[in-house]
C-alpha positions as CSV (number, residue, x, y, z in Angstrom):
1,X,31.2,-10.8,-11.2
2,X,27.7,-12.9,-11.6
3,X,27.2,-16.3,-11.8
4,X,24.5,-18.7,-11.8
5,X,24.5,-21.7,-9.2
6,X,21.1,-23.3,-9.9
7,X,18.1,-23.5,-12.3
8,X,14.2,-24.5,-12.0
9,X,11.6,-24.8,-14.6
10,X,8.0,-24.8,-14.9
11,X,5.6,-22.0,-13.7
12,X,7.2,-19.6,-11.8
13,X,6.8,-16.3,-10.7
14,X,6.8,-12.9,-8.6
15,X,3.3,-13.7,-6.8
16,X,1.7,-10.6,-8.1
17,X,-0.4,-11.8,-10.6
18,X,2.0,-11.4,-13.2
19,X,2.3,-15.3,-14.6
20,X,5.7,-16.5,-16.5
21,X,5.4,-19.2,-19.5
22,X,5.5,-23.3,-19.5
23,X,9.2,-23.7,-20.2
24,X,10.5,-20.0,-18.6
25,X,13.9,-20.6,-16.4
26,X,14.3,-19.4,-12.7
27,X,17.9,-19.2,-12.1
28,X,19.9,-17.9,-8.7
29,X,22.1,-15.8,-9.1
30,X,25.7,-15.4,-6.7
31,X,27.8,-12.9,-6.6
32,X,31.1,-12.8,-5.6
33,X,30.6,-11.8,-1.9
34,X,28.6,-14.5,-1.3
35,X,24.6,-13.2,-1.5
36,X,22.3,-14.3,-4.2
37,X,18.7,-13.2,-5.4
38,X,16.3,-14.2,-7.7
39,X,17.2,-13.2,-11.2
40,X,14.1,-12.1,-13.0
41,X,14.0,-9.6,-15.5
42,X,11.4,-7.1,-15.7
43,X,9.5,-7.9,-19.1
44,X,9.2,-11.3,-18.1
45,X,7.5,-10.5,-14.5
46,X,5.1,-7.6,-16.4
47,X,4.2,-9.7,-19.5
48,X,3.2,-13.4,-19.2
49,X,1.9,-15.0,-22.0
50,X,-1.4,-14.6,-23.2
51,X,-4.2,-17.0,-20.8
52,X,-0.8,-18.3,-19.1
53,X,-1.8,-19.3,-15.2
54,X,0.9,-20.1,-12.7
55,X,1.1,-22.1,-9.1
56,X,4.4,-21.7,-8.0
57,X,6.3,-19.2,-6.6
58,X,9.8,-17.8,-6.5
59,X,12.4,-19.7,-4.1
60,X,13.5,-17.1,-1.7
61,X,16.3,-17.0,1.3
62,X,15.1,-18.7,4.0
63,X,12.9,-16.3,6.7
64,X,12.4,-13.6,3.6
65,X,8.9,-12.6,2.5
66,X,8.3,-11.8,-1.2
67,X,6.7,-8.2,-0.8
68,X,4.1,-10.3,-3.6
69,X,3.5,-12.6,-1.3
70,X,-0.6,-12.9,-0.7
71,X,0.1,-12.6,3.3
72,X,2.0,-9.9,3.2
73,X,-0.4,-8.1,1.0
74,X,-3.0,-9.2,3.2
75,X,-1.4,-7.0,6.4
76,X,-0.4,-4.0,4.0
77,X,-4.3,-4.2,3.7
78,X,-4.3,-4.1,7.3
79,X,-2.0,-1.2,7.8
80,X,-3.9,0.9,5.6
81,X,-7.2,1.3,7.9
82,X,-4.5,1.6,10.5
83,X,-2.8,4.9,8.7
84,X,-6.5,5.9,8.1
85,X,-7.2,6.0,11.8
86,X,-3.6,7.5,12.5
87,X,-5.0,10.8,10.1
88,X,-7.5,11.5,11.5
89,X,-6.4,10.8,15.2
90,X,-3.4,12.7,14.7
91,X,-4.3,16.3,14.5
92,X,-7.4,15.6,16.5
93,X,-5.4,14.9,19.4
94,X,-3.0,17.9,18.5
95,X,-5.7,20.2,18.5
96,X,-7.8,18.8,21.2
97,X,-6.4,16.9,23.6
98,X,-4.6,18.3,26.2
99,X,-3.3,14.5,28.1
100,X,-4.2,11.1,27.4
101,X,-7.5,9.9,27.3
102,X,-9.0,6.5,27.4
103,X,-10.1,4.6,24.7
104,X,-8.0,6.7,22.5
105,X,-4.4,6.1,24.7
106,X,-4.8,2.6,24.2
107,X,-6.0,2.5,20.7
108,X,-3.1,4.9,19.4
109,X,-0.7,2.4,21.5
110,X,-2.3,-0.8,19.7
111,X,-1.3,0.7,16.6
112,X,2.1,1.7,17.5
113,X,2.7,-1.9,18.2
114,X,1.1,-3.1,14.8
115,X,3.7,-0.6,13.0
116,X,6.0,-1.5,15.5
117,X,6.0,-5.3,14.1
118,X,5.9,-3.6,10.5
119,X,9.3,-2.5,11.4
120,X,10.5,-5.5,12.3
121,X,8.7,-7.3,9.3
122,X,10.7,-5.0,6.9
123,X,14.2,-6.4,7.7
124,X,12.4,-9.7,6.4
125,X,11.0,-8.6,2.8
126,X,12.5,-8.9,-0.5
127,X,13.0,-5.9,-2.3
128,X,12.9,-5.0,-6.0
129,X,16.2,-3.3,-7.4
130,X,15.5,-0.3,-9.5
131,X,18.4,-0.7,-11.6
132,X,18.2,-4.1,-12.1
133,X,15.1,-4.9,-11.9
134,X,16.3,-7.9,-9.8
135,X,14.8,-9.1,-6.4
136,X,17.0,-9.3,-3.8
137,X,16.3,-11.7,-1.0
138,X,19.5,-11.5,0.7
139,X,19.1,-10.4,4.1
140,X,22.4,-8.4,5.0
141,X,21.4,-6.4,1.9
142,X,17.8,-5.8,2.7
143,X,18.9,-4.6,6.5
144,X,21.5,-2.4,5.0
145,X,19.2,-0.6,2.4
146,X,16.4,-0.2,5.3
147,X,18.7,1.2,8.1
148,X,20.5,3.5,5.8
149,X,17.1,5.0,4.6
150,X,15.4,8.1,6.0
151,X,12.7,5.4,6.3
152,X,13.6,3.9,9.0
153,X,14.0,6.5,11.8
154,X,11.3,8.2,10.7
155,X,9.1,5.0,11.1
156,X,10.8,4.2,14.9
157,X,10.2,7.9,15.9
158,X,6.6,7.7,14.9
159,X,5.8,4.4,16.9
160,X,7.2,5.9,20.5
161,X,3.9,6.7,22.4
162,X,3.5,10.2,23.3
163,X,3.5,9.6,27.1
164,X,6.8,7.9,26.6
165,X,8.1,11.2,25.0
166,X,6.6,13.5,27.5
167,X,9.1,11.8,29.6
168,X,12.0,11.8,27.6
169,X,11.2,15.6,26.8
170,X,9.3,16.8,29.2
171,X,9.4,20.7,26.9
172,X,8.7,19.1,23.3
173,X,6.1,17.1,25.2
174,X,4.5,19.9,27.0
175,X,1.9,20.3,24.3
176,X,-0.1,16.4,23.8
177,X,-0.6,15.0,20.3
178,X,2.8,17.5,19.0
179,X,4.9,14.3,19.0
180,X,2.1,12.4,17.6
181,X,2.0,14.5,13.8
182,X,5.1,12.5,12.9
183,X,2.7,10.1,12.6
184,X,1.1,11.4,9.7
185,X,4.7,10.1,7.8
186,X,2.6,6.8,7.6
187,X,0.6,8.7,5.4
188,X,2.9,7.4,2.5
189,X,1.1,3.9,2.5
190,X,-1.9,5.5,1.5
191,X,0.0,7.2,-1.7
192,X,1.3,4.1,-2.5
193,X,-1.9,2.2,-2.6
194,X,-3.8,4.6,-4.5
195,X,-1.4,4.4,-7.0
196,X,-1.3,0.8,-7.3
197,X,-5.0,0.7,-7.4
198,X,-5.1,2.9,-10.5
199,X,-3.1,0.2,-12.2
200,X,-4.9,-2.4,-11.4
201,X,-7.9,-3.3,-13.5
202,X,-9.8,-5.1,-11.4
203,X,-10.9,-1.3,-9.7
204,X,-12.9,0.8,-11.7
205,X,-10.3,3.9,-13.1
206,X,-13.1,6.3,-12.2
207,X,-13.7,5.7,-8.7
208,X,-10.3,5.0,-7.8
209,X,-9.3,8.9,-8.6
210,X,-12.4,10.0,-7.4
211,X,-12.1,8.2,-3.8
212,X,-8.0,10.2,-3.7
213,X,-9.7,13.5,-4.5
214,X,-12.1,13.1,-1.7
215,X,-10.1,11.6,0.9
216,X,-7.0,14.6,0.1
217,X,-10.0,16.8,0.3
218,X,-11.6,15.9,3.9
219,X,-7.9,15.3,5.2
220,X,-7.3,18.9,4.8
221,X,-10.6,20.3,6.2
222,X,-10.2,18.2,9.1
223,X,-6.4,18.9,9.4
224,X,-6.4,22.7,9.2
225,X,-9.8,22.6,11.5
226,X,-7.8,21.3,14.6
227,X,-4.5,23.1,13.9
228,X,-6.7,26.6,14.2
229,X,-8.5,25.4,17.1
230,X,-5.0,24.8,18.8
231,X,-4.1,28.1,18.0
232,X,-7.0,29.8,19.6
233,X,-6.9,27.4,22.5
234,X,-3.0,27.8,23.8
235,X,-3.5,31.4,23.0
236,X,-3.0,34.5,26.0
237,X,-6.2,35.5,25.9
238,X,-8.5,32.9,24.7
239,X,-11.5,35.2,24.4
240,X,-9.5,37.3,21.7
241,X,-9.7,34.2,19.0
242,X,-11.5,33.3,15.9
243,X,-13.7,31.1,18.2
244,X,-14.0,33.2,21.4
245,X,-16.0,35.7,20.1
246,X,-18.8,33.7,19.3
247,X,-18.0,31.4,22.1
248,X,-16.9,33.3,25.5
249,X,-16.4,30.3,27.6
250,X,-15.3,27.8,24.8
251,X,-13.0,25.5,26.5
252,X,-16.2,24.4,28.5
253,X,-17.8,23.2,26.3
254,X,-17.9,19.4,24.2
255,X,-15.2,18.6,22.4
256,X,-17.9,17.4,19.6
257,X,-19.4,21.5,19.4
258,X,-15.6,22.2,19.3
259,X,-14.8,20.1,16.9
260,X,-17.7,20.8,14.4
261,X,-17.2,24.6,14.2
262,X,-13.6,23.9,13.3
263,X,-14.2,22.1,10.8
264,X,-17.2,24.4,9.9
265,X,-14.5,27.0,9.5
266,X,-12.4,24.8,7.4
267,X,-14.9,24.0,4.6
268,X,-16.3,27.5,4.6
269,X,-12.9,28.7,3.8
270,X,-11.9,26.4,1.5
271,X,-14.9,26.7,-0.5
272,X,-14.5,30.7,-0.6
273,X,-17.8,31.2,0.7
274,X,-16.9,32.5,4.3
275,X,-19.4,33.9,6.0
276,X,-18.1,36.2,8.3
277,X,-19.2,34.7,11.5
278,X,-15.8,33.4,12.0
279,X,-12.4,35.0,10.9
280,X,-9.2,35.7,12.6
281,X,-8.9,38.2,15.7
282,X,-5.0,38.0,16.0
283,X,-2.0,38.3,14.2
284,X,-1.1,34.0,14.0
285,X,-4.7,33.1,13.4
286,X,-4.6,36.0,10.5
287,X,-1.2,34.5,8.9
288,X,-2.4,31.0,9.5
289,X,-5.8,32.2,7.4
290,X,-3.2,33.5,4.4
291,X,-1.0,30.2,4.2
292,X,-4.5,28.0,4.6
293,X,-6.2,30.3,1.2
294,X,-3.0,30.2,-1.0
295,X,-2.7,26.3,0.1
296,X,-6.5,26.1,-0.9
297,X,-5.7,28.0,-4.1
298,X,-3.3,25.0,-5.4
299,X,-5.8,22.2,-3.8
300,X,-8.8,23.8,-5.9
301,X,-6.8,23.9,-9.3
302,X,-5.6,20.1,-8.1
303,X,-9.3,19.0,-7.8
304,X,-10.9,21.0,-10.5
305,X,-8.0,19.8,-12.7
306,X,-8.5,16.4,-12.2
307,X,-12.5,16.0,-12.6
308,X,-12.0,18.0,-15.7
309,X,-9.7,15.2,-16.7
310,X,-12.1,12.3,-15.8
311,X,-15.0,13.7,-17.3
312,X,-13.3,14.2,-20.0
313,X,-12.2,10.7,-20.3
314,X,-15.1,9.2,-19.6
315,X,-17.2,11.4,-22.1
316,X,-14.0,11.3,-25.5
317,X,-14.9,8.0,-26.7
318,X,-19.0,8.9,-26.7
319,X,-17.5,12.5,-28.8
320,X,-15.6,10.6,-30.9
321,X,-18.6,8.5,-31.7
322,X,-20.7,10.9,-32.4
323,X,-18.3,13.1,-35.0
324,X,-17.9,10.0,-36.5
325,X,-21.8,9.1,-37.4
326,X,-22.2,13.2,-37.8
327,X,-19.2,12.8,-41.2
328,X,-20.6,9.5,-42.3
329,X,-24.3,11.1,-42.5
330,X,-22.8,14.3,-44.2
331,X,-20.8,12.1,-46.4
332,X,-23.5,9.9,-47.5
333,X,-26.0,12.4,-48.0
334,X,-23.6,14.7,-49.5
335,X,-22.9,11.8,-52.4
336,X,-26.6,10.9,-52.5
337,X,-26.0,6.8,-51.3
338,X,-28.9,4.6,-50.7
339,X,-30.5,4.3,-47.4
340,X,-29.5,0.6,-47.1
341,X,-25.8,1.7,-47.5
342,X,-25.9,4.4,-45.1
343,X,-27.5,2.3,-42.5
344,X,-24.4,-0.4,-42.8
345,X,-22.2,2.4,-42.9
346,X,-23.8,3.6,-39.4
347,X,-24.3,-0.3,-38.2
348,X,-20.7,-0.4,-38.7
349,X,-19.8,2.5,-36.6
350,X,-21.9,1.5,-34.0
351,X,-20.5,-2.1,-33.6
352,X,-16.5,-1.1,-33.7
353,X,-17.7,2.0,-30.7
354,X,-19.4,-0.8,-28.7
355,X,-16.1,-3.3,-29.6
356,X,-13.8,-0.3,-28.4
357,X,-15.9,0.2,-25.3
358,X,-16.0,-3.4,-24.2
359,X,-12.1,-3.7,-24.4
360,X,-12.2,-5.5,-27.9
361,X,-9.2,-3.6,-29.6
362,X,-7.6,-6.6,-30.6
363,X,-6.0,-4.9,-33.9
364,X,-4.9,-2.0,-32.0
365,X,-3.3,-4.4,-29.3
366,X,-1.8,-6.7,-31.5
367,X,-0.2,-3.6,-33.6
368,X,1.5,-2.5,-30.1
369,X,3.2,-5.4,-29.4
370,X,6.5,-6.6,-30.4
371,X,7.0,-9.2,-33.1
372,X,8.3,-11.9,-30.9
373,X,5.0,-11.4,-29.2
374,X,2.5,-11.6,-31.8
375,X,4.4,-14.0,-33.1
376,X,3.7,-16.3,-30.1
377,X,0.0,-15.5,-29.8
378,X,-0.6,-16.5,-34.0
């Protein structure tokens, strides 16, 4: 059973920049066991009335963050040039370091602790329920829902330092930067703020997708680039590899030349161009090559998919435009009009595609909204 204990008035809202009305209700609600959260419904938070503004915010349990609060979003920000480093450090490491190095041992620790206070931050921050669409802010029930998530372990595991683990398990750890790929779980946050970026007007819809194709794209050059360096470089013979037969003594020489004809390898393969100065000499390196071209088979059709799609968004309203002026000049000269009539009919055109392309719908948005709604706005 649900019942309300308290009411407040005014401007309230979820500090997302979704405003409530002058006059909506914030109400508390209890349940029987005790706990309470903010009872909000989900229209209200996603559709604030037309030029409303608001300065307040929700009234949350004590020591709980609202996961809208400005802060908050301020070191998810922070997290996410964090995660950035973490991908590309990650398989680097994996591939090419062999023990810890300095600067990068320290900076990888840094970062652990940052996610390490993420963790700690999470017990703390409000939650939206998906069947309710109600946010909690009790604490018992945000612990509960974070420790009995896959989350959670997953996110400890990934902040122990690798020397730490080397210790603990001293054959898992035997190969440096292994332990550090769970790491690349963090990689979730980026996901997450891509999509929210799409929604958000204030980015432009065409970079936004753009940006995710190109960062999914380098991620995988540079990730399969160290992965078949490490497989040439921990193999028996080292001079039977992709890379030791153009390179005898390879494990002499910089990391940086190392590094580059990895990645050198990478791009030619996933482009399909290859070469032939580099392909695989032994059986792993040879199924390695398969997975990475059926892998780049489903990556191409991704990409190519989705820049068909954006160019064709960007160019249907110009199409549409021009059948349009191509039937009203066959129409008019087909029924013989004046020339001052077919040049309104064309001015008219003209002015509702510039209205449509400056966000000017107002018809077509008022039509889409319910009649409570436009009964408001009129």
């Amino acid at each position: 059973m649900v019942k309300r204990v308290g009411f407040g008035s005014g401007f309230n809202r979820l500090d997302c920049g979704f405003g409530l009305g002058d006059g909506e209700m914030k109400e508390l609600v209890e349940e029987e066991d005790g706990s309470h959260y903010s009872r909000y419904s989900f229209t209200n938070e996603i559709l604030p009335p037309l030029g409303a503004r608001s300065h307040g915010r929700i009234k949350l349990h004590r020591f709980v963050v609202s996961p809208c609060d400005r802060r908050y979003q301020y070191w998810e920000t922070f997290l996410i040039f964090l995660v950035l480093y973490t991908a590309w450090v990650s398989p680097f490491e994996f591939g090419f370091i062999d023990k810890p190095r300095k600067p990068l041992s320290i900076i990888d620790n840094a970062v652990n602790f940052f996610f390490a206070l993420d963790i700690i931050l999470t017990f703390s921050v409000a939650y939206l329920d998906k069947t309710t669409y109600l946010l909690v802010d009790e604490p018992k029930k945000i612990a509960k829902k974070y420790v009995l998530s896959f989350r959670l372990w997953l996110d400890v595991l990934s902040t122990i330092p690798s020397e730490l683990m080397q210790k603990i398990t001293p054959k898992l750890g035997q190969t440096y930067g292994l332990f550090n790929m769970l790491r690349l779980w963090r990689l979730r946050r980026v996901c997450r703020q891509f999509s929210k970026m799409e929604k958000d007007r204030r980015y432009n819809y065409l970079v936004v997708p753009c940006a995710k194709l190109a960062g999914v794209t380098l991620f995988a050059v540079h990730f399969a680039g160290c992965f078949y360096y490490h497989l040439a470089a921990h193999y028996r013979n080292p001079k039977d590899t992709w890379i030791g037969q153009s390179m005898a003594d390879f494990l002499k020489s910089s990391i940086w030349t190392r590094y580059i004809m990895s990645v050198y390898w990478a791009i030619t393969t996933l482009t399909t161009v290859g070469y032939g100065d580099l392909h695989p000499v032994n059986e792993s390196e040879m199924i390695f090559d398969i997975l990475f071209m059926l892998f780049n088979l489903g990556l191409t059709s991704y990409l190519i998919g989705n820049m068909t799609n954006l160019v064709v968004h960007a160019s249907s309203r110009t199409r549409a435009y021009r059948d349009k002026i191509q039937a009203a000049s066959c129409f008019a000269q087909r029924h013989r009009l004046p020339i001052r009539l077919q040049e309104q009919m064309l001015a008219h055109i003209y002015l509702k595609f510039r209205a449509d392309s400056q966000g000017l719908q107002q018809q077509e948005i008022l039509d889409s909204l319910p009649k409570a709604i436009r009964s408001s706005i009129s």
